[in-house]
FIGU-48382 format. One line per 8 residues: number of its first residue (from 1); their letters; for each residue z, x, y of N, C-alpha, C. Coordinates in steps of 0.02 Angstrom, whole numbers, plus 50000, padded with zeros to 5 digits. Each point is the difference from the previous one (the first is absolute). Example, Ala and Ser with C-alpha at 12.3 -4.5 7.8 and 13.67 -1.06 7.14 Angstrom:
2
1> AS> 50390,50660,49716,50000,49955,50059,50000,50045,50060 | 49964,49982,50053,50003,50042,50059,50037,49961,50055
This chain:
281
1> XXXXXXXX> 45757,52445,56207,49963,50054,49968,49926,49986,49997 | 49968,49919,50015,49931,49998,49994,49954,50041,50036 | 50038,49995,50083,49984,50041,50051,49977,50065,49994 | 50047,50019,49961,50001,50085,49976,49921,49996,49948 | 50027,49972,49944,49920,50013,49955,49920,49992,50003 | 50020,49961,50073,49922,49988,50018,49974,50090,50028 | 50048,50030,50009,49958,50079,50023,49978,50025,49944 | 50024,49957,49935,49970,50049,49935,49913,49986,49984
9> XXXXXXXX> 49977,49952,50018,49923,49967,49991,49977,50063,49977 | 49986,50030,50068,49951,50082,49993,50029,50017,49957 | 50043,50016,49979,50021,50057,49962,49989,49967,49920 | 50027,49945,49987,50001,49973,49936,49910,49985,49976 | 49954,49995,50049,49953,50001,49995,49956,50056,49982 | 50017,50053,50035,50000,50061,49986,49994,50034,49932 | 50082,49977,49971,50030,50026,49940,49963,49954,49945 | 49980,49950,50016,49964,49983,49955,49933,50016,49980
17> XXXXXXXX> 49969,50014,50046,49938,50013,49999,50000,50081,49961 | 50032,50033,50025,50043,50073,49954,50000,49989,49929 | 50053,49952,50002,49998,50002,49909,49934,49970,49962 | 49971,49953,50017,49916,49997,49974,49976,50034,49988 | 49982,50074,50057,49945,50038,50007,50018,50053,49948 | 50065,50008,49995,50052,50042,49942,49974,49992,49943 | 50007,49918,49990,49953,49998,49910,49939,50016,49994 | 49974,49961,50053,49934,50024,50004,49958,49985,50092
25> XXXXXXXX> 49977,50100,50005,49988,50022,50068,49923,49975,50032 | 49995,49980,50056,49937,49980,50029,49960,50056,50026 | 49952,50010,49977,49939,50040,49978,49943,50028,50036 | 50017,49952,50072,49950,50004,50039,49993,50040,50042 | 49975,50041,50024,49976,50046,50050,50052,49988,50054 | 50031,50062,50019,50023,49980,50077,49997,50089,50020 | 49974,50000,50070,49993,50052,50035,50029,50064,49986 | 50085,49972,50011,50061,50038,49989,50038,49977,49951
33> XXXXXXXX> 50059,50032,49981,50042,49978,49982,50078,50050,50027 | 50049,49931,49987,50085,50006,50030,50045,50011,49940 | 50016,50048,49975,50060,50008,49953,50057,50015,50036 | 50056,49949,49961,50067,50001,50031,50061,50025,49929 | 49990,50078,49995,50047,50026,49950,50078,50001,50009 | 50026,49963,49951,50101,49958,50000,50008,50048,49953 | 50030,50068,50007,50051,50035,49944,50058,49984,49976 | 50040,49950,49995,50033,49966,49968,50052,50054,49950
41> XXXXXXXX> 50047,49972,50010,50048,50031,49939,49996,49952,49951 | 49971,49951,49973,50009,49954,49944,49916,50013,49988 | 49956,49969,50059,49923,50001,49979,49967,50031,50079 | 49950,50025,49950,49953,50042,50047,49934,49923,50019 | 50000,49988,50069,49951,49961,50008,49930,50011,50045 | 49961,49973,49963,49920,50031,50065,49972,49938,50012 | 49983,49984,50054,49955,49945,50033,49930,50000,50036 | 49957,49968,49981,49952,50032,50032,49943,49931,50022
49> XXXXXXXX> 49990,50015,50082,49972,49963,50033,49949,50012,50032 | 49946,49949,50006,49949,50001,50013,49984,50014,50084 | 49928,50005,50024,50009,50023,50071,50023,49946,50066 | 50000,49934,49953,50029,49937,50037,50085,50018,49984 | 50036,50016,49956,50076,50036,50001,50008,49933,49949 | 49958,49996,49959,50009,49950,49931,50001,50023,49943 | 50046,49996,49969,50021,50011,49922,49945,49986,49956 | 49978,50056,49982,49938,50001,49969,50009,50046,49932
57> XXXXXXXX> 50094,50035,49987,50001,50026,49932,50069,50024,50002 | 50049,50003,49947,50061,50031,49992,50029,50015,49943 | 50052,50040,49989,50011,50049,49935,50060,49996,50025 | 50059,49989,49937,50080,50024,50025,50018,50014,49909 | 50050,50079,50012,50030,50009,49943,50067,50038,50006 | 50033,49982,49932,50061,50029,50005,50002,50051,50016 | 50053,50046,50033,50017,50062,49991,50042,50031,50008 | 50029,50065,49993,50061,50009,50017,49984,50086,50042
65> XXXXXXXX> 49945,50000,50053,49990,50056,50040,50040,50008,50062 | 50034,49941,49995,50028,50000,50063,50084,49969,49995 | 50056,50021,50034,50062,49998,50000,50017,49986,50045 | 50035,49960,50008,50037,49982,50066,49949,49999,50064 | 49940,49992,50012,49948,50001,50026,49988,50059,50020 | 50014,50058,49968,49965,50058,50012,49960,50030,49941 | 49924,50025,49984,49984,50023,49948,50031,50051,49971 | 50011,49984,49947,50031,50055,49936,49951,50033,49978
73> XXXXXXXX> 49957,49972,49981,49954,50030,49934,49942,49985,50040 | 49983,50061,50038,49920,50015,50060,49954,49996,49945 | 50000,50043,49934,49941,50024,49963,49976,49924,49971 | 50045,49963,49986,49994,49918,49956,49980,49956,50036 | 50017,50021,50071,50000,49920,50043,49920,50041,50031 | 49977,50046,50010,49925,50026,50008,49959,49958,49937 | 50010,50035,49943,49964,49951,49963,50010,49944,49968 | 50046,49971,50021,49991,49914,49995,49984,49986,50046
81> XXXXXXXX> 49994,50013,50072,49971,49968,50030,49913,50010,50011 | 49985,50071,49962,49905,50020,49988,50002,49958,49960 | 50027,49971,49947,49962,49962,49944,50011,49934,50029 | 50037,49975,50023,50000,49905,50044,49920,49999,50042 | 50005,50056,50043,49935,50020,50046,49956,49993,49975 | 49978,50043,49936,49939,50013,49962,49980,49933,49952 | 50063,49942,49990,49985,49964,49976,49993,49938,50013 | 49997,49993,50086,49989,49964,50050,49936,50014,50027
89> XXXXXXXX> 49971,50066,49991,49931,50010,50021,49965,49983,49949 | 50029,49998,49938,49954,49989,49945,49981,49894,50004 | 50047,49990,50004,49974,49906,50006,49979,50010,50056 | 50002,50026,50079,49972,49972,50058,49917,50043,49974 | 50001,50066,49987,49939,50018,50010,49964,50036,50055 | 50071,50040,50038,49995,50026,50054,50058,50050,50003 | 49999,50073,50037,50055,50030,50016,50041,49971,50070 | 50056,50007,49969,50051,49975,50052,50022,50085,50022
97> XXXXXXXX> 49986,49971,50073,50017,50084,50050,50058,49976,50019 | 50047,49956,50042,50045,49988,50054,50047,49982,49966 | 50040,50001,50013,50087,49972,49986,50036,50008,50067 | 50050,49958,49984,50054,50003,50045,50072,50006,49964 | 50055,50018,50003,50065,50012,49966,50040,49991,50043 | 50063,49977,49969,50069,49975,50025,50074,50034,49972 | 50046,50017,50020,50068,50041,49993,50066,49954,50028 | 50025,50013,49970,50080,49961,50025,50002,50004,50044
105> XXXXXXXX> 50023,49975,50058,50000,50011,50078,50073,50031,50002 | 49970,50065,50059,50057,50046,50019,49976,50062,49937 | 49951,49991,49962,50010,50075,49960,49950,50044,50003 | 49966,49985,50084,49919,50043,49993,50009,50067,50023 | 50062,50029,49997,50015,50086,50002,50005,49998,49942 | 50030,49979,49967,50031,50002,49909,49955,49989,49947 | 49956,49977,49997,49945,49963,49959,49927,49981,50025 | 49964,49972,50053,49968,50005,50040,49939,50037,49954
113> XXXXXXXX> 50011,50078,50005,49938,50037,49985,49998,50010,49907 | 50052,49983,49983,49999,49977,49898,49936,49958,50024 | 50015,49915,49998,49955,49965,50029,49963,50006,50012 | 49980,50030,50054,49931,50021,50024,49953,50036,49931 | 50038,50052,49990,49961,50054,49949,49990,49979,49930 | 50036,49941,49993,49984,49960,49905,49957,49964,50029 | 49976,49968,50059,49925,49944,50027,49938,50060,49995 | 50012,50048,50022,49969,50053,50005,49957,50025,49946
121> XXXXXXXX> 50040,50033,49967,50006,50037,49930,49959,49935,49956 | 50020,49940,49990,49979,49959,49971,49908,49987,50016 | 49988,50017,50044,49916,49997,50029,49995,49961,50068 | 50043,49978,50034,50009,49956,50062,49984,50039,50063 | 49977,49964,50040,49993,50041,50086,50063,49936,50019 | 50074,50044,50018,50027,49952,50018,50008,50002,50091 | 49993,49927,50031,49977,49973,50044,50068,49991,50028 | 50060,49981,49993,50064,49979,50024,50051,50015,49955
129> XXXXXXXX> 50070,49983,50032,50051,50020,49947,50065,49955,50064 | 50017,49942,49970,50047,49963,50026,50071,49985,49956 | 50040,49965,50032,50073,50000,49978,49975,49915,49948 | 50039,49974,49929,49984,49977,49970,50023,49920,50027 | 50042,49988,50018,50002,49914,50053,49973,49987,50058 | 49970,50076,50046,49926,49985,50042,49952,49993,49976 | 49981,50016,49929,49953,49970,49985,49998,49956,49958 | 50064,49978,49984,50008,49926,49976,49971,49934,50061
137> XXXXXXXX> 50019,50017,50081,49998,49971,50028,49925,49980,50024 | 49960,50054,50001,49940,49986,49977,49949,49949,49988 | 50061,49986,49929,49973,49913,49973,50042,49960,49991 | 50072,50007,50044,50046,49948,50015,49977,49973,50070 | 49990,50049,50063,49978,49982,50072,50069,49948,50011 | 50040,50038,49997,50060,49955,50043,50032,50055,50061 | 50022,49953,50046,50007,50026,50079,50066,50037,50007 | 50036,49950,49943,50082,50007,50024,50030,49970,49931
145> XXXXXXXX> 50044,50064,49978,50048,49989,49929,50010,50084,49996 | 50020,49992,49917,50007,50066,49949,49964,49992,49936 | 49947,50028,49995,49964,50023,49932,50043,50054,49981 | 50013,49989,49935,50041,50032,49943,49962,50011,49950 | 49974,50064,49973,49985,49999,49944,50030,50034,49954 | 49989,49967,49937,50070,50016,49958,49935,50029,49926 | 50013,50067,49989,49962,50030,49966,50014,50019,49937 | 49989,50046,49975,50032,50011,49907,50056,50071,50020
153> XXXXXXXX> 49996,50025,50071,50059,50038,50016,50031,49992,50050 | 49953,49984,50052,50056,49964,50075,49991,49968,50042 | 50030,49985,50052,50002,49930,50020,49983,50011,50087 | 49951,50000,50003,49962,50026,50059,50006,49916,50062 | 50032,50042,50062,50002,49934,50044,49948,50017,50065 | 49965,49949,50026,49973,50018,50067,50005,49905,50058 | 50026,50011,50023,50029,49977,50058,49934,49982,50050 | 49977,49935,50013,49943,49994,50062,50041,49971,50038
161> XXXXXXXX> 49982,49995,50085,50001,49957,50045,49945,50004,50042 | 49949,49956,49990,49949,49969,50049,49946,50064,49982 | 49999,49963,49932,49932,50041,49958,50019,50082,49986 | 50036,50034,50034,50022,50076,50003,50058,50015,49955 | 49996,50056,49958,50033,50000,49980,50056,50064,50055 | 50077,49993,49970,50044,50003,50036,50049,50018,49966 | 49995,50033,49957,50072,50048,49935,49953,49994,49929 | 50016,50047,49970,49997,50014,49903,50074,50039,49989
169> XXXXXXXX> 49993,49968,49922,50039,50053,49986,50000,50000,49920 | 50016,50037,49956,49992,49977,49960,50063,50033,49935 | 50012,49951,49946,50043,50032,49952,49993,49992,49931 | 50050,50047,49968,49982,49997,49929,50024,49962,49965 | 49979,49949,49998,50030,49939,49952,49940,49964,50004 | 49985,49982,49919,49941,49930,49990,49993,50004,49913 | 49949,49968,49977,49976,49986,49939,50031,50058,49948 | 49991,50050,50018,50035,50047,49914,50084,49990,50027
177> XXXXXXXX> 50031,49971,50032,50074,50000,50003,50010,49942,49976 | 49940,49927,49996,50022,49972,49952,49959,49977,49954 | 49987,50062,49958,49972,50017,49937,50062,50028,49979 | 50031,50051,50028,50056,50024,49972,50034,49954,49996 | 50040,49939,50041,50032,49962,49975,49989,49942,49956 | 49934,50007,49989,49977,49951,49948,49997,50053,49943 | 49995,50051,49995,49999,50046,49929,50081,49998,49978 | 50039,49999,50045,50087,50026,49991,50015,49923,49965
185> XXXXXXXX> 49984,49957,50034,50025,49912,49994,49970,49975,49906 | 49942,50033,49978,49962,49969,49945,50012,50056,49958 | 50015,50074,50020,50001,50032,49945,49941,50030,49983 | 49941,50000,50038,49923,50025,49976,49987,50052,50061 | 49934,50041,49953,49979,50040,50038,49986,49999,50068 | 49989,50041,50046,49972,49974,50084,49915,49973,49978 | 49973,50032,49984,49928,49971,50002,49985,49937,49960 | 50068,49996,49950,49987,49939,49973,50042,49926,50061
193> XXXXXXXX> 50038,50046,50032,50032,49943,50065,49946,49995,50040 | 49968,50043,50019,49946,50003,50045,49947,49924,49986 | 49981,49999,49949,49956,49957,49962,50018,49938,50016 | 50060,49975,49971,50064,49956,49979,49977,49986,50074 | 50036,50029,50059,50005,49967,50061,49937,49980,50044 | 49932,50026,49979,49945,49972,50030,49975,49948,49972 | 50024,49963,49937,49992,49937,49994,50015,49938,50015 | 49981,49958,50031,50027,49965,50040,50047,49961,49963
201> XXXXXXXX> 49988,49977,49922,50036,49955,49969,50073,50029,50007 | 50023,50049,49994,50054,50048,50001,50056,49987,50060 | 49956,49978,50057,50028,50001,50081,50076,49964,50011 | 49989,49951,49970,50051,49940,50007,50062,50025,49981 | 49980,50031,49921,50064,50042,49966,50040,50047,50032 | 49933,50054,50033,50031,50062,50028,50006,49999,50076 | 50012,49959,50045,50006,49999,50073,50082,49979,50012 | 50064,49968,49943,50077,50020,50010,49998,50079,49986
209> XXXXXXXX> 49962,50025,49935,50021,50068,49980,49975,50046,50075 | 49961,49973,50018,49973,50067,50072,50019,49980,50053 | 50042,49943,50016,50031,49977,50076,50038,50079,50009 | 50043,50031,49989,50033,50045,50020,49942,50044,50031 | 49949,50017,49978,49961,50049,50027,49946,49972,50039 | 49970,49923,49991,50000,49956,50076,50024,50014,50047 | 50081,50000,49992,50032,49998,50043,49995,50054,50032 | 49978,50076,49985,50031,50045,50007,49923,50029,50074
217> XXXXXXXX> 49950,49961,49971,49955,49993,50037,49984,49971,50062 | 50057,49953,49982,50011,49941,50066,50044,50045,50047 | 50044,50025,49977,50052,50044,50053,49948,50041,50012 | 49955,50042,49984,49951,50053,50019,49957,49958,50081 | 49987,49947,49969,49969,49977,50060,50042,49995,50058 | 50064,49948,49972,50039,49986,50072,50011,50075,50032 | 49993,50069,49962,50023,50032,50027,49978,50034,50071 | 49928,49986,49981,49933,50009,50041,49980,49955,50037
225> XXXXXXXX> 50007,49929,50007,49970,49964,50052,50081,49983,50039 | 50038,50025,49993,50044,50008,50057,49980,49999,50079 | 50029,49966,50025,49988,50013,50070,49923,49973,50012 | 49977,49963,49977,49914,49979,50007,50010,49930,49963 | 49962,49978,50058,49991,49911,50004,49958,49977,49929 | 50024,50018,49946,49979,49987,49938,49999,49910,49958 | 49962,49967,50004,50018,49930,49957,49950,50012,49945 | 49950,50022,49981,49956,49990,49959,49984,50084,49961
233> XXXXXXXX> 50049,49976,49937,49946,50067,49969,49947,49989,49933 | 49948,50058,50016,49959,49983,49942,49964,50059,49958 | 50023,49963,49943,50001,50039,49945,49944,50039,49962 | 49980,50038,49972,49917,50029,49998,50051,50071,49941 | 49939,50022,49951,50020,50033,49962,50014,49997,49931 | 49990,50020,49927,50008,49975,49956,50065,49981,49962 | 50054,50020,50026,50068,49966,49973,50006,49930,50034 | 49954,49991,50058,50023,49929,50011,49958,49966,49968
241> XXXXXXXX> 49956,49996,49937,49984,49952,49959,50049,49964,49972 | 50067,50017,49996,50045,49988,49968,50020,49911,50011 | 49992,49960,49967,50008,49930,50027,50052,49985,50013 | 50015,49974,50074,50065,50010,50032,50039,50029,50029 | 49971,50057,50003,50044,50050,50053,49994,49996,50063 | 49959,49943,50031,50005,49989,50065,50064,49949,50016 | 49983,49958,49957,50078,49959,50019,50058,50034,49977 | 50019,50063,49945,50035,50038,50001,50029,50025,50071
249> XXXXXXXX> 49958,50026,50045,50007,50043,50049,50008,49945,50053 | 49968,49948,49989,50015,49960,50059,50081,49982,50013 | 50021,50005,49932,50087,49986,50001,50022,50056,50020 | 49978,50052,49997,50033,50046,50003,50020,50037,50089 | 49917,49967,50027,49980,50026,50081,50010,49925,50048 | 50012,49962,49954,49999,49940,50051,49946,49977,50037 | 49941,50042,49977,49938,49999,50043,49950,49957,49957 | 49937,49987,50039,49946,49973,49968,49967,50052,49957
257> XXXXXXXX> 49997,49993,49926,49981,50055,49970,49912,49985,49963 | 49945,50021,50017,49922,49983,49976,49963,50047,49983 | 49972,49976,49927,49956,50047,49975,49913,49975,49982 | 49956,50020,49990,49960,50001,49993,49981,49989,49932 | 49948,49963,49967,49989,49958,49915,49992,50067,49979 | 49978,50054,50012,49999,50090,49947,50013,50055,50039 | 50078,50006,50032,50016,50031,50029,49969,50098,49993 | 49974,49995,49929,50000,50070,49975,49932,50019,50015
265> XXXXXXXX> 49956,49982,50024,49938,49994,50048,49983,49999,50069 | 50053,50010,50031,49998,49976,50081,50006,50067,50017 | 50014,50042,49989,49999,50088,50045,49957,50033,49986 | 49980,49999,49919,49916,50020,49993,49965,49973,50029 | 49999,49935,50004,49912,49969,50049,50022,50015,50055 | 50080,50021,50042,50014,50017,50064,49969,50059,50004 | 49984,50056,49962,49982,50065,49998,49933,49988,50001 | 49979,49957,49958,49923,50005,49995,49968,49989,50066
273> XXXXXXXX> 50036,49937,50025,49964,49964,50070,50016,50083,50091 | 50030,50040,49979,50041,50043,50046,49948,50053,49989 | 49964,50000,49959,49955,50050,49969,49922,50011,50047 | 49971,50064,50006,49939,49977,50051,49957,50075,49973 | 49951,50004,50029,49956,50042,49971,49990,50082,50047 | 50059,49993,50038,50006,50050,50043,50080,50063,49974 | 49968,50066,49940,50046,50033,49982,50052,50015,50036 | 50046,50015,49977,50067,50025,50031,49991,50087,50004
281> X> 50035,50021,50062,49986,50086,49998,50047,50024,49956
């Protein structure tokens, strides 16, 4: 598995430099700027990079605008995402024009133009609109595996061989399926499971109670890298913060299973970096 983690450098480097600029954003003049907007069914995330494609500011918050990775609530997820914007221009000190956005792969008849029109609506000239584990790959840059990202509604797969990608697909299973089984198992509200399970101290406890729906994720995959020379998958998305669910799945796929030190950061800065200053028609 060492083999495998040395592709994370960039990326873990990346993500770090992300969460810094998060507390506090770097200030300095740059030409342009790259926003990479993550609509999220758990959190809405924005990234924003400088004209070198450096993390120079970011904003992520809960929400619940989005279901199963399609927006529910257009009017909410418009203005939460004007006020992240407006309060990202307010520490940089500059209007942010560009974005780029990302959708479950396989749903850009279905969802696609939601997407588009909450980047929109929000004050954005949006520049691109990609599937959400191509632009994980972004800032994974691996040639040959399965990026999986496992989200707060589903479990989006994209398949490379020799840098190209080569199948998506994606399903409904991730993070609120086990919130629900962490709400059913303790007896508490969902938003109070919600809470409960993003703490890490919690992990150890609750990863027997969520193997069943591990599992259920793991069959999602085998179901999809069928027939494709698969040894390495990697993980990206915010349910895989979960400590352990790679070696979960590794029992489960028999495969080499690798994630990245803040998995829940790697498709926004993939969006951000995919992002360019040339509008979309």
């Amino acid at each position: 598995m060492e083999e495998n983690t040395k592709d994370f450098q960039y990326c873990d480097e990346l993500v770090e430099t992300f969460e810094k600029v998060v507390k506090k954003p770097i200030k300095k003049a740059s030409s342009t700027y790259y926003c990479g907007v993550d609509l999220g069914t758990a959190f809405v995330v924005i990234a924003v990079l400088n004209e070198n494609k450096e993390p120079v500011a970011g904003a992520y918050q809960f929400a619940n605008v989005v279901k199963d990775g399609m927006v529910v609530d257009y009017v909410g997820a418009v203005q939460l995402v004007r006020q992240m914007k407006a309060k990202l221009e307010e520490q940089l000190g500059t209007e942010l024009i560009y974005a780029a956005a990302a959708i479950p792969p396989g749903t850009e008849g279905v969802d696609g133009g939601a997407v588009k029109h909450v980047v929109q609506g929000a004050g954005f000239e949006i520049t691109n609109l990609l599937d959400e584990p191509t632009a994980a790959n972004a800032v994974l840059k691996i040639d040959n595996g399965a990026i999986v990202d496992i989200g707060g509604g589903t479990t989006g797969i994209s398949i490379f061989k020799n840098g190209k990608r080569v199948y998506v697909a994606d399903e409904p299973t991730g993070g609120t399926h086990f919130s629900l089984v962490i709400s059913g198992a303790y007896q508490m509200a969902f938003d109070q499971a919600e809470k409960f399970k993003r703490d890490p101290k919690n992990h150890r406890e609750l990863l027997p109670i969520l193997t069943p729906v591990i599992d259920k994720v793991g069959s999602i995959i085998e179901q999809h890298i069928e027939g494709y020379d698969i040894d390495t998958i990697y993980l990206v998305g915010g349910t895989c913060c979960l400590t352990g669910i790679e070696q979960a799945l590794e029992r489960k796929l028999g495969l080499t299973v690798v994630k990245p030190l803040n998995p829940m950061f790697v498709t926004p800065l993939g969006i951000a970096l995919e992002c360019t200053d040339e509008i979309m028609p």
